[in-house]
C-alpha positions in Angstrom: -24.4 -51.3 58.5 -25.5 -50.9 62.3 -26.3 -47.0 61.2 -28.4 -48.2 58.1 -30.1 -50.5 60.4 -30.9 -47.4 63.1 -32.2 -45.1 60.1 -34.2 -48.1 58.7 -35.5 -48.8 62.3 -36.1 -44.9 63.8 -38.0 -44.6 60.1 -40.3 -47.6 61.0 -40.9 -46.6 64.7 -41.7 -43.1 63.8 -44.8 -44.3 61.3 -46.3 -47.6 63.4 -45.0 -47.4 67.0 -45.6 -44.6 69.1 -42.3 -44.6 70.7 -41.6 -42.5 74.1 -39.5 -39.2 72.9 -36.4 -40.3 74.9 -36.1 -43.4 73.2 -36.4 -41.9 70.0 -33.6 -39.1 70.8 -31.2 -41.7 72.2 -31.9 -44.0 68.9 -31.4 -40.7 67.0 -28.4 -39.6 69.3 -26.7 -42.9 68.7 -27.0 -42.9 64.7 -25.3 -39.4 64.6 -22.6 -40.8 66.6 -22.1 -43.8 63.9 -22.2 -40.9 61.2 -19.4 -39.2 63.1 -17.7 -42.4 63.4 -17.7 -43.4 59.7 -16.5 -40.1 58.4 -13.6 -40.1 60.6 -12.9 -43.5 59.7 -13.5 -42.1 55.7 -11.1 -39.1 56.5 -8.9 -41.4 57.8 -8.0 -43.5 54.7 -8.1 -40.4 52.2 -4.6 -38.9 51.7 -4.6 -35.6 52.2 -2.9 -34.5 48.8 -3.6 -36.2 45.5 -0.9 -38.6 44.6 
């Protein structure tokens, strides 16, 4: 949810606010963390081999 929230919110800034480029990379760095996250966490609860 937070990383839907990040996309939903670095899409807005990028079209109405003109945001400083550091904020926008950290935003950006931050939602590629939570992507990283929640495929771990999806890897994580797949087996491995097909039961």
């Amino acid at each position: 949810m937070e990383h839907a929230d990040l996309d939903a919110l670095i899409d807005r800034a990028s079209e109405t606010v003109p945001l400083d480029e550091f904020t926008m990379r950290r935003l950006k760095k931050r939602r590629l963390v939570l992507r990283d996250e929640i495929a771990a966490l999806e890897g994580a609860l797949s087996p491995d081999e097909p039961a």
